[in-house]
C-alpha positions, 0 to 999 in steps of 0.5 A, a space after each residue: 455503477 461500480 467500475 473498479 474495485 481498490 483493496 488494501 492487502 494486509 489487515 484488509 484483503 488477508 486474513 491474518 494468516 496472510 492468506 484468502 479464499 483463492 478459489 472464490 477469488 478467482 471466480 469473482 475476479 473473471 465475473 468483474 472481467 466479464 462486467 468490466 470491473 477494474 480489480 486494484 490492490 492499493 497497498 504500501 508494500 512492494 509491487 513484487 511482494 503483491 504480485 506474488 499473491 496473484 500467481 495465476 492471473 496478476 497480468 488481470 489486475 492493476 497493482 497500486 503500490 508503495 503508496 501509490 508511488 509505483 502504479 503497475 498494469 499487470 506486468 507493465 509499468 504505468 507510473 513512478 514517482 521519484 525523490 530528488 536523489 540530492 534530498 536522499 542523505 539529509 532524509 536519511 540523517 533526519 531518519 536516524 535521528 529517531 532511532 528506527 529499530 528498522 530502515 528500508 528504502 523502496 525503490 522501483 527496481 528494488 528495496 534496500 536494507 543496511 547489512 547489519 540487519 540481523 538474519 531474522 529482520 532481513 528475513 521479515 523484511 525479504 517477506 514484504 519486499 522480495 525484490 531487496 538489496 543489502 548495503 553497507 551504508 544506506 547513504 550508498 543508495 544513491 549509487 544504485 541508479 534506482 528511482 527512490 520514492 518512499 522508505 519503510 521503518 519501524 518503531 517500538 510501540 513506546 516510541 512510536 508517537 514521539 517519532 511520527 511528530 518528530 518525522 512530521 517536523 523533520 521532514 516536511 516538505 520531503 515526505 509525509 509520515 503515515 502510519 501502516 500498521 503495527 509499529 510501521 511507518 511509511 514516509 511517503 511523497 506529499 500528493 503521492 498515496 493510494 487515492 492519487 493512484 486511483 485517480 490516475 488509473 481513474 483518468 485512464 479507464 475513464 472512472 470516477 471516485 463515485 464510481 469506485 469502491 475500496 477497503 482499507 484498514 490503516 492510516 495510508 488507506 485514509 485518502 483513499 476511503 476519504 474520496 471514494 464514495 463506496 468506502 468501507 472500513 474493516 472491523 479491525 479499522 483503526 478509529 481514525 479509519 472507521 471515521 474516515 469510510 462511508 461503510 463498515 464491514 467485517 474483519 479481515 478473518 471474515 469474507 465480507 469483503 468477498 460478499 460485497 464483491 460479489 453483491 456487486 457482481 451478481 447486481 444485488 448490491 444496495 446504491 
C-alpha cells in the first residue's frame, strides 16, 4: 500500500508554463488526507519559492527542499543540514575557478546573490528563490549568521561537462555536484538529497520506500527514484533518469501524474 507521495516540481509536477491543475489537485490532496496519504514535494528549489505554489493549503503538505537539506512540515521546521561555514571560502574559490554565468548560495533563512548581477538575472533568480539577499562579496555570507548547505550556478551548454568534472575533483569531499536541469548545477551535501529526505519523513510517519511513490525528471531526482519502489520517470526524463525508475509515464504538459494519483486514491491503482 502507497503511504506517501514525493513529487518533483519543475519539469515533473509543472507543466512547462509553470502551472498545474489546481482545482483537481486540490480535490486529490483532501482524498489522500482522507486515506492517510503524505503529500511531498522534493525539490531543489527554495522552501519559500515551493511553498508559493500551495497558497491555499501548503500547511497540508510536507516540502523536501534544497535537495533534501531543508525538510519543512507545512510551516514548521523539521530538519537542516548545514555546511561547515570555515569550508564556505575554499568552495567558493573552487566555484569561481569554473566561470559560473550564475552563483547563489542557499541558506535556510535566505539565498544570496553577488550585487553585480544584472536586473534581468536577479530577477530570474528572485523566481526560484524569493526569499534573496544581495552581496558585495559572496565570501561575506558567512557573516549573515544563516546555516549554508547548498549552492545553486549555472553553466553555458558548451561548458557545462567540463565544469560538473572539474566541480567533481574540486570539491570532493565539500559537496556533490548534481545536474538540476537546463544548464543548472546544484552542489549538494554528500548524503544529504531528495531520498535522505524521504527517509527521514519516512522514519517519522513510519513508512517505508516500498511504500512510497515518487516522479522526477532530472539528475538530483535519481537517488529518490532509485530506492522508491513505485518510481516513475516523466517522458521528458533525462536517459540517466528514465533508466534510473521503475515506471515511465507521460510528460510534464500531460496529467498523468494527477491520474496515477488519483488511481492510487480511487484503489484502482495495479501493485
Amino acid at each position: 500500500m502507497i503511504k506517501l507521495i514525493a513529487v518533483d516540481m519543475d519539469g515533473t509536477f509543472l507543466n512547462d508554463q509553470k502551472t498545474y491543475n489546481k482545482s483537481r489537485f486540490e480535490q486529490l490532496l483532501k482524498q489522500m488526507q482522507q486515506q492517510n496519504i503524505h503529500f511531498v514535494v522534493a525539490s531543489g528549489n527554495q522552501y519559500f519559492q515551493l511553498r508559493s505554489f500551495f497558497p491555499d493549503n501548503y500547511q497540508d503538505i510536507a516540502f523536501v527542499s534544497e535537495n533534501g537539506a531543508n525538510i519543512v512540515l507545512g510551516e514548521t521546521a523539521f530538519y537542516n543540514a548545514e555546511l561547515d561555514p570555515s569550508a564556505i571560502p575554499a568552495i567558493l574559490e573552487s566555484i569561481e575557478q569554473t566561470n559560473p554565468s550564475a552563483l547563489i548560495i542557499c541558506g535556510k533563512n535566505s539565498a544570496y546573490i553577488a550585487d553585480s548581477i544584472s536586473d534581468k538575472g536577479f530577477e530570474y533568480a528572485s523566481f526560484y528563490y524569493p526569499q534573496i539577499k544581495k552581496l558585495t562579496n559572496l565570501q561575506m555570507v558567512t557573516q549573515e549568521n544563516d546555516a549554508l548547505f547548498k549552492f545553486a550556478l549555472s553553466h553555458s551548454p558548451d561548458n557545462m561537462p567540463v565544469a560538473l568534472e572539474a566541480l567533481k575533483e574540486k570539491l570532493a569531499p565539500w559537496l556533490i555536484p548534481v545536474t538540476s536541469g537546463h544548464e543548472d548545477i546544484d552542489l549538494i551535501i554528500p548524503g544529504v538529497h531528495k531520498f535522505s529526505g524521504l527517509q527521514r519523513l519516512g522514519e517519522l510517519w513510519q513508512i517505508k520506500p516500498e511504500e512510497m511513490m515518487a516522479f522526477g525528471d532530472s539528475g538530483n531526482d535519481l537517488e529518490m527514484l532509485e530506492n522508491v519502489k513505485y518510481s516513475y520517470a516523466m517522458a521528458n526524463a533525462s536517459k540517466p533518469v528514465q533508466a534510473a525508475a521503475n515506471y515511465s509515464i507521460g510528460s510534464n504538459n500531460t496529467e498523468d501524474l494527477l491520474d496515477t494519483i488519483q488511481q492510487v486514491c480511487q484503489g484502482t491503482f495495479v501493485y
